[in-house]
C-alpha distance (Angstrom), angle and dihedral (degrees) to the residues before:
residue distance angle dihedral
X1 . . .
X2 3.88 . .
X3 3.48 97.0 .
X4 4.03 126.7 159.0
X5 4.14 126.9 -179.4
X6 3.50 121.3 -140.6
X7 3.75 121.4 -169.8
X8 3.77 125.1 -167.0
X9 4.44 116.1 -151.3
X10 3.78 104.6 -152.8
X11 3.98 118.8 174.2
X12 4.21 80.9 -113.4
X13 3.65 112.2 32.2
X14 3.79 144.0 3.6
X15 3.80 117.7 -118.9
X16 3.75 121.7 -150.1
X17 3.99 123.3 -160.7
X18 4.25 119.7 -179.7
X19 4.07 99.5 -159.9
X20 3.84 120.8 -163.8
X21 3.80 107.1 -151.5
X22 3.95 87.6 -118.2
X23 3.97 81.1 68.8
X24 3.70 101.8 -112.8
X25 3.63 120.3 136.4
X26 3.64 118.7 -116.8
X27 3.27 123.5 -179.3
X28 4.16 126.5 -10.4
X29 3.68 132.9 -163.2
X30 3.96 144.0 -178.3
X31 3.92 126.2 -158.1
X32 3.97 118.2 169.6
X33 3.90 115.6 -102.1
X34 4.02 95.2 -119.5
X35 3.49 95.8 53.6
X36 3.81 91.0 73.9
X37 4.21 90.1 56.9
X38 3.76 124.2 -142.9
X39 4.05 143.0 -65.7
X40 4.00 116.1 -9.1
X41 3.51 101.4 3.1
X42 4.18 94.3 53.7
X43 3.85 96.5 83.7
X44 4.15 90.7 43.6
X45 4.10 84.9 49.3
X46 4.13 90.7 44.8
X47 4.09 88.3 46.9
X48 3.57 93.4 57.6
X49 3.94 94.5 45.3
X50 3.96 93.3 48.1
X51 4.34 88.4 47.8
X52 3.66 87.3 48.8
X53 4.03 96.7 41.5
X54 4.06 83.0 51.4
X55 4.13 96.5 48.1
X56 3.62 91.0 60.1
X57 3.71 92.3 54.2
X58 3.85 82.0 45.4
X59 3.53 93.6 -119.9
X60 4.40 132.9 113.3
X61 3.56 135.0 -143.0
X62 3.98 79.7 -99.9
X63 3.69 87.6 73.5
X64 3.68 99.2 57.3
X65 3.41 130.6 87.4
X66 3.89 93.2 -151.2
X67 3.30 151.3 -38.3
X68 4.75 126.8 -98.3
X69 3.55 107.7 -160.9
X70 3.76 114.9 -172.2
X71 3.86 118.9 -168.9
X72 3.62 133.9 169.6
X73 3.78 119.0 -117.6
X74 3.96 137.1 25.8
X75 3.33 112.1 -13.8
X76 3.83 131.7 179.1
X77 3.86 140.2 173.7
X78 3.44 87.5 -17.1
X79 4.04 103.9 -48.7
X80 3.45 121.3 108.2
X81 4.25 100.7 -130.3
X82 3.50 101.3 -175.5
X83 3.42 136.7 -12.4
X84 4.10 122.8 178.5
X85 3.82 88.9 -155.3
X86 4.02 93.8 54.5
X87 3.64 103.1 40.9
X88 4.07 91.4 173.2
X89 4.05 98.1 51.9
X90 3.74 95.9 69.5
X91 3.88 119.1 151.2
X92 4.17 78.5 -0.2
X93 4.22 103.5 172.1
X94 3.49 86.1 -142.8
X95 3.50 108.7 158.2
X96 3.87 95.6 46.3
X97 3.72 93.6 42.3
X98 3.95 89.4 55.0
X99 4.05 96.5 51.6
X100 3.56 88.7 45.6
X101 4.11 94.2 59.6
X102 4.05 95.9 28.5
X103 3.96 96.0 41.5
X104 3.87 91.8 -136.6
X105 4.03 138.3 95.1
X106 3.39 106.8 -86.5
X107 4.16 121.6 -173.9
X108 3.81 123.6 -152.3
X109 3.74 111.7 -149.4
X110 3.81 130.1 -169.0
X111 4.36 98.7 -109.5
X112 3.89 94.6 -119.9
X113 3.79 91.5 46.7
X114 3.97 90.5 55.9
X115 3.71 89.9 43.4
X116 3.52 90.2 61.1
X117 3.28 97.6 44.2
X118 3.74 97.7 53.1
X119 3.65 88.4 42.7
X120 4.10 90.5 52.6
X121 3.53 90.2 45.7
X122 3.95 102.7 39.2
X123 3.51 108.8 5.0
X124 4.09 144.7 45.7
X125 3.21 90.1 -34.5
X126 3.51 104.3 54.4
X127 4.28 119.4 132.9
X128 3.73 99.5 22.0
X129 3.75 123.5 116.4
X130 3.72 93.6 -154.6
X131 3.95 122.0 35.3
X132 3.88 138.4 161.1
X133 4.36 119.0 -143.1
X134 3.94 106.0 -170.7
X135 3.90 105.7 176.9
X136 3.55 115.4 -154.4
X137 3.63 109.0 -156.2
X138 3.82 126.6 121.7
X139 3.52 93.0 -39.2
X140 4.07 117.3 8.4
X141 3.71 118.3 -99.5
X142 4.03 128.6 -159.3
X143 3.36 137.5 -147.2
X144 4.03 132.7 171.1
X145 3.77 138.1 -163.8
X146 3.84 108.1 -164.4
X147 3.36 129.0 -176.5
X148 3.83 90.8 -3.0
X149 4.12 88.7 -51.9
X150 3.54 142.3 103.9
X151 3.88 100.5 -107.6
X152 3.78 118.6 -157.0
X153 4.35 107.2 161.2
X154 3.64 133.2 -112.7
X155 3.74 93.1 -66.5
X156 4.08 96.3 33.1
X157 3.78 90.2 -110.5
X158 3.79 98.2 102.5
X159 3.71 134.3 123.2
X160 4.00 98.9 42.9
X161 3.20 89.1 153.3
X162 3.92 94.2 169.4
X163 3.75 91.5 73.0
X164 4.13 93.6 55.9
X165 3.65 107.1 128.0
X166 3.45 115.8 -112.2
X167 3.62 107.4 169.9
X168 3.60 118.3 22.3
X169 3.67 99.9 -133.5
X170 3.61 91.9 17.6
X171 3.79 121.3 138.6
X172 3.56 124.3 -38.8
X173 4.28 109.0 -99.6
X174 4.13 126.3 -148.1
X175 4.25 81.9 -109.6
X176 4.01 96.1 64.3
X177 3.96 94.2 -104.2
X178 3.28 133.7 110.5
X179 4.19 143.1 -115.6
X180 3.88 85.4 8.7
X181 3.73 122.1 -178.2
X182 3.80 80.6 -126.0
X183 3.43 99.8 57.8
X184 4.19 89.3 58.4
X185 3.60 105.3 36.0
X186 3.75 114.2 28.0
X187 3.83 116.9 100.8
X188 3.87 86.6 -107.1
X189 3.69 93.7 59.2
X190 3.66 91.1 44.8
X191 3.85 92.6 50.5
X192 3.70 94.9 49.2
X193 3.83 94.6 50.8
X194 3.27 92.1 48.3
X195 4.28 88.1 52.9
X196 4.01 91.6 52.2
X197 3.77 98.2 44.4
X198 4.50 84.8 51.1
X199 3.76 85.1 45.2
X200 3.92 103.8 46.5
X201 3.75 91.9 40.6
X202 3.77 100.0 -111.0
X203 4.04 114.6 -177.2
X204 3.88 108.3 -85.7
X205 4.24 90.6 24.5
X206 3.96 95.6 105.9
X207 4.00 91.0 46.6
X208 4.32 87.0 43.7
X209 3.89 87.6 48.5
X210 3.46 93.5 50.6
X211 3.67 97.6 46.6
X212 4.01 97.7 50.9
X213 3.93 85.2 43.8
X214 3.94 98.1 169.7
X215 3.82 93.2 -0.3
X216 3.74 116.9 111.3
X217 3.95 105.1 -134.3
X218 3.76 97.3 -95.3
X219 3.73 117.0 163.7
X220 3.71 92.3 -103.6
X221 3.88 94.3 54.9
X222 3.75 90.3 40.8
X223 3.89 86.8 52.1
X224 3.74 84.5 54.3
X225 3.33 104.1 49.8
X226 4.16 90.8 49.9
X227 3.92 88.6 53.0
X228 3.74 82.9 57.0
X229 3.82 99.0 54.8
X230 3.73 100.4 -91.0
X231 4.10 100.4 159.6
X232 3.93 80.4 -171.6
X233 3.75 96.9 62.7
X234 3.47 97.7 38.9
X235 3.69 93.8 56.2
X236 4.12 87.3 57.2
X237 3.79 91.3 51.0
X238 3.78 92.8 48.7
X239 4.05 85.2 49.0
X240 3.96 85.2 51.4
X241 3.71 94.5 43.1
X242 3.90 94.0 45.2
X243 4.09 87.3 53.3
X244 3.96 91.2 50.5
X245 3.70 86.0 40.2
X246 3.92 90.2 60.9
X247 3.78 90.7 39.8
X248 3.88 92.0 52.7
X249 4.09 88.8 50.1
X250 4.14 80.7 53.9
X251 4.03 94.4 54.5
X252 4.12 95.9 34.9
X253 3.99 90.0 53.3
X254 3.63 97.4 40.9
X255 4.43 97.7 31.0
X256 3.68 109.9 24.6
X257 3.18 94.0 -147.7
X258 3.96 122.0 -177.0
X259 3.78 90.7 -132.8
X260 4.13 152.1 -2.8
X261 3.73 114.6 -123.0
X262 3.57 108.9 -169.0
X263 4.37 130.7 -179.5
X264 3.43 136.3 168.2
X265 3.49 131.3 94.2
X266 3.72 95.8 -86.9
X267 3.93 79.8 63.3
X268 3.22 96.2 60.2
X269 3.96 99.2 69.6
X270 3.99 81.6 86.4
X271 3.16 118.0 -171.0
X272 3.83 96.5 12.8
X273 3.66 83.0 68.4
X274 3.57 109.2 24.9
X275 3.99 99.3 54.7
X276 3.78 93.7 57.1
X277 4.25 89.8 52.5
X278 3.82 96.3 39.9
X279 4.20 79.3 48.2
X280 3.99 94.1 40.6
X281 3.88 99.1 41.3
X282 4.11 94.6 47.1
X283 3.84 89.8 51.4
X284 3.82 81.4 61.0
X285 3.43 119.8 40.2
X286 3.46 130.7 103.8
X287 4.53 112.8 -125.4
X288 3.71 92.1 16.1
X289 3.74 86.6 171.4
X290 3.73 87.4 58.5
X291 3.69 112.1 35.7
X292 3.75 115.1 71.5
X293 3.26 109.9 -142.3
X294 4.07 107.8 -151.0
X295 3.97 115.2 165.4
X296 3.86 108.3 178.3
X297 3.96 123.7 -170.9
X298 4.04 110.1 -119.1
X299 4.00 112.0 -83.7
X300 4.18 103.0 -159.9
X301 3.57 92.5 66.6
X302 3.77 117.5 -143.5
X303 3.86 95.8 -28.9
X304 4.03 86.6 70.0
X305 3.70 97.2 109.0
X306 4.07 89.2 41.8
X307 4.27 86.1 54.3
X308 3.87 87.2 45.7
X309 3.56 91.2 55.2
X310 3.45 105.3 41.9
X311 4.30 84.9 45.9
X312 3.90 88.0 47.3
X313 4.30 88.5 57.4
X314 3.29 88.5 60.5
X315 3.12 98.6 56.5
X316 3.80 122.2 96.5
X317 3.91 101.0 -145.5
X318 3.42 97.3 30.7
């Protein structure tokens, strides 16, 4: 069988994806991060889960073609460096360790790399040449296809699109810079806002406060509360969606691209967030007659960066 395995490292849990080459979904699976301990012993602990994962579909690591593994962070020649998600996996040979125990090629992927991928090759992205992923979780995440291929720089640390200055002395980011896309459109960024407008009283903060009630304000619950009138909350997601709107103009006058895939769960506010960039980044790019502007929410779900992983270890020159 043409079978690939494509594993997604989150700071929480570990997502597992079995993908026949006809691009049906076999077989998935979820095992919490910790359980697979820290430093040497992580790729032994991952080996075992992946050998067991396949026995129950009756299958062995002799039946795959290869192993995807996507993993948040800075990763390099097959070793995840650093990763601020996975505090306990630094320096982690992870790709090497893997092959050893499974016998096969296995390829380790930065996450939002092998969510665009999977999204180019099965999802919203699917048919261009030339596409954009931006995922807006906690932080925000890039990936790019360019010129019908995964691009990843000189050095493999290209496309972090989350740290494109926006605002030249913007806020201060996590990385050190300034006026970050990041710091205005991740969930974190979002969350705090939200925190200082309840605390210094803004208009629409005692009618937000009272809606979340117990609920921290998490993208989801902020989403909420806008879908139920909150003048508040919709203010912060037009903030957000002006930001991406400005980063968007950034990437469509220096890319081209023939359209914006964008995931996360900042994303999925919609429209709250989406009118105010489609608004934002057509004020401020350059043709507007020409360049059509397509931004697309993600299609695979949250098994994206599994899909892209299992695609990528197929590939030869991956």
């Amino acid at each position: 069988m043409s079978i690939t395995l494509g594993i997604d490292i989150g700071g929480t849990n570990v997502k597992g994806v079995l993908l026949h080459s006809s691009g049906q979904r076999l077989a998935r699976r979820r095992w919490k991060t910790d359980s697979f301990g820290a430093g040497k012993v992580i790729p032994v602990n991952l080996a075992e889960a992946i050998v067991e994962f396949l026995s129950k579909q009756k299958l062995s690591p002799g039946n795959l073609l290869g192993v995807g593994i996507a993993s948040a962070g800075l990763i390099a020649e097959g070793v995840v460096k650093t990763s601020p998600n996975l505090p306990h996996w630094e320096n982690v040979k992870l790709a090497q360790g893997l092959s050893k125990h499974l016998g096969k090629r296995v390829l380790l992927e930065n996450d939002v790399n092998a969510l665009a991928f999977g999204e180019w090759k099965l999802g919203a992205g699917r048919g261009a040449t030339n596409m954009v992923c931006l995922a807006l979780g906690t932080g925000v995440g890039g990936g790019l296809i360019l010129d019908g291929r995964l691009y990843k720089g000189s050095q493999g640390l290209g496309a972090e699109l989350g740290h494109m200055s926006i605002d030249l002395a913007g806020r201060p980011c996590l990385c050190g810079n300034l006026g970050c896309l990041e710091a205005y459109a991740g969930a974190s960024a979002i969350r705090n806002s939200a925190e200082q407008a309840i605390e210094r009283g803004a208009e629409g903060a005692l009618a937000l406060a009272k809606f979340l009630g117990k609920n921290p304000p998490e993208p989801e619950f902020l989403h909420a509360a806008a879908k139920n009138g909150s003048r508040l909350t919709i203010r912060l997601f037009e903030e957000a969606g002006r930001a991406l709107g400005v980063a968007v103009s950034n990437l469509v006058n220096g890319l081209n691209p023939d359209v914006f895939v964008l995931a996360g769960g900042v994303a999925r506010a919609g429209r709250f967030i989406l009118e105010p960039a489609l608004a934002e980044a057509r004020s401020r790019i350059m043709n507007p007659k020409e360049q059509k502007l397509k931004i697309r929410l993600r299609s695979l779900g949250d098994d994206g960066a599994c899909l892209g992983a299992a695609l990528l270890a197929r590939e030869p020159r991956a």
